[in-house]
C-alpha positions as CSV (number, residue, x, y, z in Angstrom):
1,X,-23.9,-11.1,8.5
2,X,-23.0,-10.3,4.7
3,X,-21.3,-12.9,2.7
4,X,-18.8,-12.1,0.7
5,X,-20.8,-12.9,-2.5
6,X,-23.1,-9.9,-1.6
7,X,-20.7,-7.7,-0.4
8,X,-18.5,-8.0,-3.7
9,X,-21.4,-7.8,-6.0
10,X,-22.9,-4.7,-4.3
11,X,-19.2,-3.1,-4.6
12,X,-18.7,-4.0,-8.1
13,X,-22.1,-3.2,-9.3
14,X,-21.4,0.6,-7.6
15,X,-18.0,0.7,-9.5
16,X,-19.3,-0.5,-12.9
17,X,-17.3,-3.2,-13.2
18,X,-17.7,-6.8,-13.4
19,X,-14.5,-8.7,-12.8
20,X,-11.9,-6.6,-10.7
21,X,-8.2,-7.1,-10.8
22,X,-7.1,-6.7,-7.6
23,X,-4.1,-7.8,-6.7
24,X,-2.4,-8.1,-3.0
25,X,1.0,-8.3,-2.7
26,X,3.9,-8.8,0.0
27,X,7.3,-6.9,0.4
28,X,10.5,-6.7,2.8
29,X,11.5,-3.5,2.2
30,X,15.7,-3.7,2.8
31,X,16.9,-0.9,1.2
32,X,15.9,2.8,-0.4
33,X,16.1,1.4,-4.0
34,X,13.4,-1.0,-3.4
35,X,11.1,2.4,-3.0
36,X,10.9,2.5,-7.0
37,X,9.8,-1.1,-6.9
38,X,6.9,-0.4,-4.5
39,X,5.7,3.0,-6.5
40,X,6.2,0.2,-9.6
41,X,3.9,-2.0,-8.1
42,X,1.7,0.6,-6.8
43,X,1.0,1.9,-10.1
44,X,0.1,-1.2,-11.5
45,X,-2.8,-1.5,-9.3
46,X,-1.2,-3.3,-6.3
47,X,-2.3,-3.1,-2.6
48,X,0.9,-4.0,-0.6
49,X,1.9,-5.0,2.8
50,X,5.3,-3.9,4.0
51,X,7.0,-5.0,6.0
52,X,9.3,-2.7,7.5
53,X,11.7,-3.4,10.5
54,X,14.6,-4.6,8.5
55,X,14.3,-1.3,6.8
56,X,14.7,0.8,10.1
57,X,17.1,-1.4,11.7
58,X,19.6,-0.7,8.7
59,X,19.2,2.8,8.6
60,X,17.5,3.7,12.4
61,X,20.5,6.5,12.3
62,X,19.3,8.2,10.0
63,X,15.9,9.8,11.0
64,X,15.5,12.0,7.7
65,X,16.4,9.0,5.2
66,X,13.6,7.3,7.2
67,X,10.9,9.9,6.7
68,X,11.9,10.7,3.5
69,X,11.3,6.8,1.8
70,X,8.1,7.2,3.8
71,X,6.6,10.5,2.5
72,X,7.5,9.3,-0.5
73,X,6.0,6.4,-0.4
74,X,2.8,8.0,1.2
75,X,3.0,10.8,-1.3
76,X,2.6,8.4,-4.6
77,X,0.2,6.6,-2.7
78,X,-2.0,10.0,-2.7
79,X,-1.3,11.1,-6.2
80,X,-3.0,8.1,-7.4
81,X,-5.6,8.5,-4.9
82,X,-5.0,5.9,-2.5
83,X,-3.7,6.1,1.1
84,X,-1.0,4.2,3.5
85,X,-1.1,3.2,7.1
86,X,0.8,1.2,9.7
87,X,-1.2,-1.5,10.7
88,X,1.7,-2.9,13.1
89,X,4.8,-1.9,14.3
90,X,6.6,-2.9,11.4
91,X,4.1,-3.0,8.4
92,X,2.7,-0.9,6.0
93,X,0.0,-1.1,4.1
94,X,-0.4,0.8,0.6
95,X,-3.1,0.9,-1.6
96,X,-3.3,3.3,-5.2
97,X,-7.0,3.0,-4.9
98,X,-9.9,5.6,-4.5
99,X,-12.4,3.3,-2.6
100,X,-9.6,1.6,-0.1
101,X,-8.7,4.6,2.7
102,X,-6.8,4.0,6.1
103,X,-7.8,6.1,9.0
């Protein structure tokens, strides 16, 4: 079993750095203009869990509001090199980095 000691100094040592700043971060996602918020947080080095069901129970009518807030979402995710996946029925995760993928 590897302990999280030598996992995290056998990461950082491959990714030249010493002290990471990684941040996790929660979000109820409501509403479309929370989208910038997320891509905000993303940027700034955040890995997020999102919850989303109150998000499709306010706009479940709407099927190509629904996919567009989430291409965007996984689209900004990409740019910066990261991925997103649903780990649930209704949460996301996101994360801008290189070395964290979902498959």
């Amino acid at each position: 079993m590897l302990s999280e000691n030598n996992i995290s100094q056998k990461n950082l040592h491959q990714m030249g750095k010493k002290d990471p700043d990684v941040k996790i971060a929660k979000h109820q996602l409501t509403d479309q203009s929370e989208l910038d918020v997320l891509e905000e947080k993303l940027k700034m080095g955040r890995i997020l869990f999102v919850k989303t069901k109150e998000f499709f129970a306010r706009h479940e009518d709407n099927i190509v509001l629904l996919k567009d807030s989430f291409n965007r979402l996984r689209e900004t995710c990409e740019k910066l090199g990261g991925s997103m996946a649903r780990v649930d029925e209704d949460i996301l995760v996101l994360s801008p980095f290189k070395n964290v993928q979902f498959y």
